[in-house]
C-alpha positions in Angstrom: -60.5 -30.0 -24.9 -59.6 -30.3 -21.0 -56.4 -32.4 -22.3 -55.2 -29.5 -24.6 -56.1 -26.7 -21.3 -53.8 -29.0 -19.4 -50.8 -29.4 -21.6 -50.8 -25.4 -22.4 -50.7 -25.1 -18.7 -48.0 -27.5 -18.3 -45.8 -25.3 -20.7 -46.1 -22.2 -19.3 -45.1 -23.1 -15.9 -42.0 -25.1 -17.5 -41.5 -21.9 -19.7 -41.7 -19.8 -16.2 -39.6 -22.0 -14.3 -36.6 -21.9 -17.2 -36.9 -18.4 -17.4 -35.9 -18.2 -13.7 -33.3 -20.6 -13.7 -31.3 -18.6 -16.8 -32.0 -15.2 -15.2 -31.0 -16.6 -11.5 -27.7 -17.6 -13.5 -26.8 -14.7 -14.6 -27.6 -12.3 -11.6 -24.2 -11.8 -9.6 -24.6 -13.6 -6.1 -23.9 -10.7 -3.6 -20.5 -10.0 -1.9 -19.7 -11.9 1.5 -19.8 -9.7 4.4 -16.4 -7.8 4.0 -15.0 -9.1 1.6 -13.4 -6.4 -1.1 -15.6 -4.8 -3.9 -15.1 -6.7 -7.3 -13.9 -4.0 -8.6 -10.4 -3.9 -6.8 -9.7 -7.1 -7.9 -8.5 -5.9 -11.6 -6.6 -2.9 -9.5 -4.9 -5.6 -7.6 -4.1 -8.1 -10.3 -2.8 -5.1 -13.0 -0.7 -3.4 -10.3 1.9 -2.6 -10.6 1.8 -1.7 -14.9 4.0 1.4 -14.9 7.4 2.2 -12.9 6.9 3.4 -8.8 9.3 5.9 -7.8 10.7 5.9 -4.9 12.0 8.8 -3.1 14.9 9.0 -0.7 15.1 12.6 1.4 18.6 12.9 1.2 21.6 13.0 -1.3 22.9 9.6 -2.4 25.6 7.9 -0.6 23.6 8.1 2.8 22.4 5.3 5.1 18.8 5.4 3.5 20.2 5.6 0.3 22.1 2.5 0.6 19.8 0.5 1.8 17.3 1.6 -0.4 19.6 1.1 -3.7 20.4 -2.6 -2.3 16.9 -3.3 -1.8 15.7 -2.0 -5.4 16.3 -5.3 -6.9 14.2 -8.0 -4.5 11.0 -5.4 -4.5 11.2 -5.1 -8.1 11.3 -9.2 -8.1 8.6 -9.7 -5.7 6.4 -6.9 -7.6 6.8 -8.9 -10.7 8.0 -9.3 -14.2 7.1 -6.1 -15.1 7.7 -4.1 -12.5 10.2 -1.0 -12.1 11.6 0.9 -9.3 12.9 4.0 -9.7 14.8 6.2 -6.8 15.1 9.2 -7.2 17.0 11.7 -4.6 15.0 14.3 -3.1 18.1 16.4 -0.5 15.8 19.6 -0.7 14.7 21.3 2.7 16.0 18.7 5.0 13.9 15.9 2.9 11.3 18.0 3.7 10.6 18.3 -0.6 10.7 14.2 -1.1 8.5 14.1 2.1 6.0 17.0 0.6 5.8 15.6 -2.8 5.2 12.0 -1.2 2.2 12.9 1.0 0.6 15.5 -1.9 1.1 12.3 -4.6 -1.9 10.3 -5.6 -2.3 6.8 -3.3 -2.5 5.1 -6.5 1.0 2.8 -5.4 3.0 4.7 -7.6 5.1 6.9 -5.2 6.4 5.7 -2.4 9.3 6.8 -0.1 12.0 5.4 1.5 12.7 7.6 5.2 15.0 7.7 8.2 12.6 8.1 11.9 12.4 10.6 13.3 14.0 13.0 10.4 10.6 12.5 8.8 8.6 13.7 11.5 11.3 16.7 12.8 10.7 17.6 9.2 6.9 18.7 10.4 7.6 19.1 14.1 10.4 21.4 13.5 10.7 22.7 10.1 7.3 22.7 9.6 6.2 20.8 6.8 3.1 20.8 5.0 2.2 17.0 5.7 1.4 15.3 8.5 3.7 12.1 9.8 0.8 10.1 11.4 -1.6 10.6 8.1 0.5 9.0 5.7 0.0 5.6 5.0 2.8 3.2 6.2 4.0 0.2 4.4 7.1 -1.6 6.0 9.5 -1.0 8.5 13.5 -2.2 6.9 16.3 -1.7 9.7 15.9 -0.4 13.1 19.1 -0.1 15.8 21.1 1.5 13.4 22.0 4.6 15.7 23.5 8.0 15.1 27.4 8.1 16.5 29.1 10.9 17.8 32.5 10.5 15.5 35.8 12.4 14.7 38.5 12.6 12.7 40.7 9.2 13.0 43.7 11.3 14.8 42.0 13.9 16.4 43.2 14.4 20.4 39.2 13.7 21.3 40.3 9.8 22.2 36.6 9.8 24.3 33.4 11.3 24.2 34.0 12.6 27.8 37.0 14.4 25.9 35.0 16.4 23.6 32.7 16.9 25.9 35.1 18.9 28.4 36.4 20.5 25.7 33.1 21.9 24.7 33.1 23.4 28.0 36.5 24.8 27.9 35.4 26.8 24.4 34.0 25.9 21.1 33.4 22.3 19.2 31.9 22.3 16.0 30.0 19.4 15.1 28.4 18.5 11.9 25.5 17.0 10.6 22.7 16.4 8.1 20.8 19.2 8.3 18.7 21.2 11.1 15.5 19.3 12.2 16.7 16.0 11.4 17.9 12.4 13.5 21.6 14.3 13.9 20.5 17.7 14.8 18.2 15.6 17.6 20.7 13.1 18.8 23.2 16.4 19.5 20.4 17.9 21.5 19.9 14.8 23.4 23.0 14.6 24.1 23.6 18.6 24.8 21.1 18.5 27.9 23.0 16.1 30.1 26.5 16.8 29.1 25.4 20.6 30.3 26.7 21.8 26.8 26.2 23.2 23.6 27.9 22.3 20.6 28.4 24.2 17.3 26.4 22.9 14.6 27.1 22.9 11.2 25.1 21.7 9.0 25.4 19.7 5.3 23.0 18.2 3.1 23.6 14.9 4.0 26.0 12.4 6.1 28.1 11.9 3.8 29.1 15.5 3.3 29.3 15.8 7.0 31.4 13.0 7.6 34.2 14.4 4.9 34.0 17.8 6.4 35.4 15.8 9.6 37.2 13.8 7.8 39.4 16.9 6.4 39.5 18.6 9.8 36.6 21.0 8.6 34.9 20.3 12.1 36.0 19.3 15.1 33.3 16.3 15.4 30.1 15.0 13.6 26.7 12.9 14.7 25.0 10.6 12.2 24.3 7.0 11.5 26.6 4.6 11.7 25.8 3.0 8.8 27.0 5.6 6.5 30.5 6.0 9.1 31.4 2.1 8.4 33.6 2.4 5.4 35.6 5.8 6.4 35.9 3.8 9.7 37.2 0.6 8.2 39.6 3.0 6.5 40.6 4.5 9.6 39.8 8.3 8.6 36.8 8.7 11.4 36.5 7.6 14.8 32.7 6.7 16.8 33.1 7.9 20.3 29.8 6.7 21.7 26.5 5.8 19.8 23.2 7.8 20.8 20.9 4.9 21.2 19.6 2.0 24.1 22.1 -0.8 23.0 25.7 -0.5 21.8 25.5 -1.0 17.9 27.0 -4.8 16.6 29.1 -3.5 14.4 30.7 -1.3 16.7 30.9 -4.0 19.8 34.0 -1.4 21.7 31.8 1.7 21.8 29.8 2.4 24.2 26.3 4.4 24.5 26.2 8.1 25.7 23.9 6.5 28.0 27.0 4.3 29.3 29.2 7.1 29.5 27.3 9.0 32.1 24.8 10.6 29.9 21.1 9.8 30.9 18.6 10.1 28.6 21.0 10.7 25.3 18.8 8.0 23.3 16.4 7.7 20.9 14.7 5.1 18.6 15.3 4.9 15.1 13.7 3.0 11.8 14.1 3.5 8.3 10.6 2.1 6.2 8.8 2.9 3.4 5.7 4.8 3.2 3.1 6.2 0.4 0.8 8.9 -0.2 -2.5 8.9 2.7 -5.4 7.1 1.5 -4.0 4.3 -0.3 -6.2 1.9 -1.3 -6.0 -1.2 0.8 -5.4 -3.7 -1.8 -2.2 -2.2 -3.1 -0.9 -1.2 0.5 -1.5 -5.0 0.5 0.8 -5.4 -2.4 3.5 -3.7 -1.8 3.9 -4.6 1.8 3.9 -8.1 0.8 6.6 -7.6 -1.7 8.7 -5.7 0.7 8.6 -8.3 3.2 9.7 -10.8 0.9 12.2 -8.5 -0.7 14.1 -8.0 3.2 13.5 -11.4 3.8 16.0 -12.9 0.3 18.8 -14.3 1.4 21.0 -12.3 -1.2 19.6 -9.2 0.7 20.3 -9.9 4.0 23.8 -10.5 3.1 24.4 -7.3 1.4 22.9 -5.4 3.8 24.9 -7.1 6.6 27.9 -6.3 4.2 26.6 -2.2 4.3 26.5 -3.0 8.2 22.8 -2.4 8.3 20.6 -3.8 11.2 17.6 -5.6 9.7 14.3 -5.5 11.8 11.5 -6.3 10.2 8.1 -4.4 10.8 5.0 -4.9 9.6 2.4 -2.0 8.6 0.8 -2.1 11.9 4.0 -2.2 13.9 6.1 0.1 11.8 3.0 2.7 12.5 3.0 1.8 16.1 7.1 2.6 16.5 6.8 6.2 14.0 3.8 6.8 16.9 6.4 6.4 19.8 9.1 8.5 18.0 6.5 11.4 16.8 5.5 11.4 20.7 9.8 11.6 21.7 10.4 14.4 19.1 7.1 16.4 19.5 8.4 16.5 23.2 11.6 18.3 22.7 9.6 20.7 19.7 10.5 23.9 22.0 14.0 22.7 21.7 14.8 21.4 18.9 13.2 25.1 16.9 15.3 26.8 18.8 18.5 25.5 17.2 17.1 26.8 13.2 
């Protein structure tokens, strides 16, 4: 009788410990400190399963546009096999409409935006836009250095920018750009204060239409990137006079700075990067910077953005913030200013 007590005891504690070891095996251990929910890992391996737009603020044919359109390609490779970028042209208000329906999107990585600093944040500063610059979330930084020019028309009698600048003070120079509130309408301001002039603006939709109304002898002179300037250049239809930025620009080695030409403080900083909705989830801001760093980093790209004449400088998330931080600061300066010119 004790031997059978003993052997029913012996059972149920076996029976007990087994029971402990099955249900020990099938709780889930608990996550490291943080590390990311389980649940984003099925966000993170499915994205991206439907096509990302991507928005450029301006007409096509631009700087921004260019790059953008050669860069399409390598993110959509480094996204992987199934992935689809779509850019779509928003010119409306400045880029004011791409840059509204960017911020009001949902962070969910499928709208993202490809912008020209400081046009993006002149388009709250100045215009004011219903977004904020600092809140959105920032995912790569693609060329920098690529300044605005002041340019005209290949035979005009403006041979320097000390020409057109004594002309504007003898009587009227038009000069046209992309739009009031954007990097033209600012690099004619900075360049306005020191010169002790003011120039005519006129105002397109884009670069490209300001640089054919020079072109035709519509306007007397134009400011915008240099980028966009490099074929009508090479064809010898427009002229750079001087470049609105710290350094002269490599593909333009002869011309100088405003800066060099006696014009203090005519310079700004400018990027072009990509940026998404505010509040995107870490794991696909992860993503797609990762894919865009590879994508500016192919070989095939780099060559055909030296071939568009584009400066590539690379920024991550944190330092393409950082640099859109130093701009906001540079253009919220000059707000008083730059609203009085709309």
């Amino acid at each position: 009788m004790k031997v059978s007590k003993r052997r029913i005891a012996l059972i149920t504690v076996l029976v007990f410990l087994l029971s402990s070891i099955a249900l020990a095996g099938c709780t889930p251990k608990p996550a490291a400190e943080g590390a990311a929910p389980a649940a984003a890992e099925p966000a993170k391996s499915n994205y991206p399963s439907q096509p990302i737009t991507m928005y450029i603020p301006h007409k096509a044919g631009g700087s921004t546009d260019m790059v953008a359109r050669a860069l399409q390609p390598y993110l959509q490779k480094n996204l992987g096999d199934k992935a689809s970028v779509v850019i779509e042209n928003e010119g409306g208000g400045g880029g004011n409409a791409a840059h509204l329906k960017t911020y009001k999107a949902a962070p969910d990585g499928y709208t993202i935006e490809m912008t020209p600093f400081p046009s993006m944040t002149l388009g709250e500063i100045v215009k004011g836009g219903e977004f904020k610059a600092m809140e959105y979330t920032y995912l790569y930084s693609v060329t920098g250095g690529d300044y605005n020019g002041i340019y005209v028309k290949y035979d005009s009698p403006y041979k320097t920018l000390k020409d057109l600048v004594e002309a504007a003070k003898k009587g009227k120079i038009t000069m046209s750009g992309s739009g009031v509130g954007t990097n033209s309408d600012m690099s004619m301001k900075l360049l306005e204060k020191p010169a002790g002039v003011k120039f005519e603006y006129v105002s397109y939709d884009g670069g490209t239409e300001a640089a054919v109304a020079v072109a035709g002898g519509h306007t007397d002179s134009g400011v915008g990137n240099v980028v966009s300037l490099k074929q009508m250049v090479d064809e010898k239809k427009l002229r750079v006079l001087a470049v609105i930025g710290k350094n002269r620009h490599a593909n333009y080695p002869d011309v100088p700075t405003a800066v060099e030409e006696g014009y203090e403080g005519a310079a700004m900083d400018v990027c072009v990067g990509v940026i998404a909705p505010p509040n995107m989830p870490a794991d696909i801001a992860k993503v797609l910077e990762d894919a865009l760093s590879k994508a500016v980093a192919d070989p095939e790209f780099k060559a055909q953005a030296d071939k568009l004449g584009a400066t590539l400088v690379p920024l991550s998330s944190t330092e393409f913030k950082a640099v859109a931080e130093n701009i906001y600061n540079q253009a919220n300066s000059m707000k008083d200013e730059l609203k009085a010119g709309q």
